[in-house]
N, C-alpha and C positions, 0 to 999 in steps of 0.2 A: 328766261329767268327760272332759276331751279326753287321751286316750291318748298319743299322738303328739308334744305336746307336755312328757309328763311324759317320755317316754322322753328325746324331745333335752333334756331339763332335768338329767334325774337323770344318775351316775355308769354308762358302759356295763359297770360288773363285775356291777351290782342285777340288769341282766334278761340278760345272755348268759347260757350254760351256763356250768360249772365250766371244763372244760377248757379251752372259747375265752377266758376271763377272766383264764385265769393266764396267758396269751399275750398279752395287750396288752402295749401300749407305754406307757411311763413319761410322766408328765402334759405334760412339755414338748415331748417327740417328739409326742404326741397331737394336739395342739393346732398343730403344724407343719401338718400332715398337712392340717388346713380350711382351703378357699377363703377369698381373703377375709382382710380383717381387721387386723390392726396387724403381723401377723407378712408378709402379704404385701407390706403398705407397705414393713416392713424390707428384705425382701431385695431391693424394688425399688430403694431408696436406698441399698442396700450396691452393688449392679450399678451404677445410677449412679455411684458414687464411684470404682468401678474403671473405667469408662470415662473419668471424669473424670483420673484417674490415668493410666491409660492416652494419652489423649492431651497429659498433660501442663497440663492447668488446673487441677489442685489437686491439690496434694502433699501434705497435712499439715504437721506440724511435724518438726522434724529437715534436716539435713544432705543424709542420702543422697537425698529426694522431689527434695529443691534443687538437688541434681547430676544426678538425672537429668531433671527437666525443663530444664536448662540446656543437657544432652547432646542430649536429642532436638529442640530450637529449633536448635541447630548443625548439627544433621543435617539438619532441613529447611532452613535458612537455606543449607546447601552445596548442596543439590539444585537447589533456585533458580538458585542462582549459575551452578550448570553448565549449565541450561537456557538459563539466558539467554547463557552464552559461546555453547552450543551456536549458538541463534539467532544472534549477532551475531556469528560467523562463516561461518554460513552468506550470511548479508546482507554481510558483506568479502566474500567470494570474489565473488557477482555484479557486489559493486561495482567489482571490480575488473577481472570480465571487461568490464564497461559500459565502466569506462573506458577500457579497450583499444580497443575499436572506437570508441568517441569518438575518441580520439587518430588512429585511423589515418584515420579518416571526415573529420576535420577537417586530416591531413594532406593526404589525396588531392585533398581539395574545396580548400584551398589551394594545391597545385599546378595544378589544373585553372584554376582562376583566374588565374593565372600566364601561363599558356597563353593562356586567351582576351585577357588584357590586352596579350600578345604580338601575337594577331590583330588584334584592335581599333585596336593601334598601328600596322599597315600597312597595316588599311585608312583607316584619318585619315591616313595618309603619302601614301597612292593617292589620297586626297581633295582635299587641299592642292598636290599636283605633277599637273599634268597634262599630263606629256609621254607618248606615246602607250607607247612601248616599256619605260618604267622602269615603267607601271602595269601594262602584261601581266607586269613578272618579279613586280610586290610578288601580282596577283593569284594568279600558278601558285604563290608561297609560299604566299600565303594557304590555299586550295586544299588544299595539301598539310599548313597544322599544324590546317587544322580538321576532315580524315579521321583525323587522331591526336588529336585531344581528342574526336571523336566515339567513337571506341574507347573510350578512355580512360573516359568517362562512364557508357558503355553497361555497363562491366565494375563498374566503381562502384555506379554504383542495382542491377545486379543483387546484390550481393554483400552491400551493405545495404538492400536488402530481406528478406536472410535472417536479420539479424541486428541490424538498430538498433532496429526496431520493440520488443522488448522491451525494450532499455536504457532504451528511451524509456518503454514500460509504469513500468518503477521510477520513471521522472523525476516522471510524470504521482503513481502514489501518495507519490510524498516531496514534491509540490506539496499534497497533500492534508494531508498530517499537518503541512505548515506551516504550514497558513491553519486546521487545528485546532488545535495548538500556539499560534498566536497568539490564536485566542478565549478559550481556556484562561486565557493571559497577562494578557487584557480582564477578563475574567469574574472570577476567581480572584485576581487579583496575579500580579505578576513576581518573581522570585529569578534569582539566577546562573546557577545550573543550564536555567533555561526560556531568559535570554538565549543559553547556550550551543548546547540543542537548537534554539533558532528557527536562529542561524547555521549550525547543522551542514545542516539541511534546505534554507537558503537556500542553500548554495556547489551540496549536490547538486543540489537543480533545475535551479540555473543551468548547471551544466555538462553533466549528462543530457539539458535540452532548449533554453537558448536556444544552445550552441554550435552542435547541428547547424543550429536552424533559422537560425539568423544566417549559416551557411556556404551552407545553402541558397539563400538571399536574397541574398547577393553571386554565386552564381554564375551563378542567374535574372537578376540586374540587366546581368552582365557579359554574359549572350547578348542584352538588349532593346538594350543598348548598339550591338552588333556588328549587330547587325537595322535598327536605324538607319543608322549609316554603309551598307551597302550598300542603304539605300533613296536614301541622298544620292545614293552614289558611281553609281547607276542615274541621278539626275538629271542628273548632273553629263556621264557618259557614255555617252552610249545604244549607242556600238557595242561596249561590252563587257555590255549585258544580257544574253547568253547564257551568258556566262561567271557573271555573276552570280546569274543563275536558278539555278543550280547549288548556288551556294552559301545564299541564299535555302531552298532544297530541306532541306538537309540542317543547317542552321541550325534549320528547325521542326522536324525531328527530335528534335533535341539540346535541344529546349524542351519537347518531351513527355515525355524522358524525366531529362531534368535536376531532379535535389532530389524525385524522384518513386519514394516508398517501394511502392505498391501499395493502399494504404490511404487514405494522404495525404502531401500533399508537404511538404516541409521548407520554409517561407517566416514570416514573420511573423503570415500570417493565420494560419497552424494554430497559435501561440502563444498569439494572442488567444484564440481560440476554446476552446484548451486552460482556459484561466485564465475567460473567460465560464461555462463549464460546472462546472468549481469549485464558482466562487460562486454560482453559480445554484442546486446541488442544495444547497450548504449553507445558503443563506437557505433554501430552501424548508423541509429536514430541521428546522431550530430555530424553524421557527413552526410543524412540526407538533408538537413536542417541547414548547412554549409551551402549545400550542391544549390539548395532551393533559394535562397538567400542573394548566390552570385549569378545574375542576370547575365554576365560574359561569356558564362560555360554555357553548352551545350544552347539546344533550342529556347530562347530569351522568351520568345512569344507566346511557350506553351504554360508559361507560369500565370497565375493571376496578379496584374499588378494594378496599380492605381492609375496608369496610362491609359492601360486596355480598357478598366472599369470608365475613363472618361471620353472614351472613344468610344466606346457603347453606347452610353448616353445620349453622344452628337447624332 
């Protein structure tokens, strides 16, 4: 006869003492008490339902479950909200420091321009007249507005060097989130809302980064400009060469450091090349994201999937 088992079979009042016996607990608290069982299933899916409660996926029936998970979706739906003002004010103010320095970078470089088309126009005037004494006054002008736009310049690239390079950083990621925003568009379908964000992305790139470098590139063209006529006006005149070395001199000055951030210069080619790199790591990115995607190609097993995850497990 197995002992052990009659005991856990029978009632514990048969075999404890007297005294311990009348101290038990009543059959339901008893039965609480054991591992195990349909009572611990219960109070696992009691726990469940108040967390479920708790966060608001199932209220029961009634009124009041109804108001308060309507109450705490408002509460998270406010919280969001303000995160994202948060964010999308913090993204206004850069944007709007950006575009300050655009604005003045695009002024400056437009008056510098000014200037050199100034120059350029008296040396074609020195070019076209060649009476001896009216070309030595156009030259000592000359001379003299091209040590003020050499200032001038010099004060400029240092000044946005300090500070366009990251306007430009945002230009380069909101070039990013438009040629994602447009695959999205590809992929997915278009609505209103996507026409809107592609336009919002397209005005900031274009003003974050083709303004400067378009300003860069007229200023660059206006010194190859002024580099020529004084190669002419050297043909044309040899006994003012000395006078011209001069200007020559400090004409490739103002080409080293014109539209020249420290990094890279402001010209067309850094636009191109901005927008090659783009699209280059994004094709690359979405045939890794393809290749990873299709389990047929190549090694199936070296991926993580949800097979392997439950083959681990076992």
């Amino acid at each position: 006869m197995d002992v052990s088992a009659g005991l856990s079979a029978s009632d514990p009042s048969d075999w404890l003492p007297t005294d311990q016996a009348d101290h038990l607990p009543t059959e339901p608290a008893w039965r609480s008490t054991r591992p195990g069982g349909a009572d611990a299933v219960g109070r696992s899916a009691r726990l469940l339902l108040g967390l479920l409660r708790l966060a608001g996926l199932w209220g029961g029936a009634g009124w009041r479950p109804l108001l308060y998970t309507a109450l705490l979706y408002a509460a998270a739906s406010a919280v969001c909200a303000l995160a994202a003002l948060a964010d999308l004010h913090q993204g206004w103010l850069l944007l709007e420091a950006g575009l300050h320095w655009i604005r003045a970078f695009l002024l400056a470089a437009g008056l510098l321009e000014s200037g050199q088309a100034a120059l350029n126009a008296t040396l074609a005037a020195a070019v076209t007249r060649r009476e001896g004494a009216d070309s030595g006054r156009r030259l000592l002008r000359a001379a003299g507005l091209q040590r003020r736009l050499s200032e001038c310049q010099a004060l400029l690239a240092s000044a946005a060097a300090a500070e366009l390079p990251a306007v430009m950083l945002l230009g380069v990621l909101t070039q990013i989130q438009m040629v994602v925003a447009a695959r999205d568009m590809f992929v997915l379908g278009a609505d209103p809302l996507s026409w809107l964000m592609l336009a919002s992305y397209s005005w900031a790139a274009l003003v974050a980064l083709v303004g400067p470098c378009e300003a860069g590139e007229r200023l660059l063209a206006g010194l190859a400009r002024c580099r020529d006529l004084l190669l002419r006006l050297e043909e044309l005149r040899p006994e003012l060469a000395p006078r011209l070395e001069r200007l020559q001199r400090a004409l490739a000055a103002d080409r080293e450091v014109a539209a020249d951030l420290g990094l890279y210069r402001l010209q067309r080619a850094t636009l191109l090349s901005i927008w090659s790199a783009i699209i280059t790591y994004i094709i690359v990115m979405l045939q890794f994201m393809g290749d990873a995607g299709d389990p047929s190609e190549g090694d199936a097993g070296s991926w993580p999937t949800w097979d392997n995850f439950t083959l681990m497990e076992q």
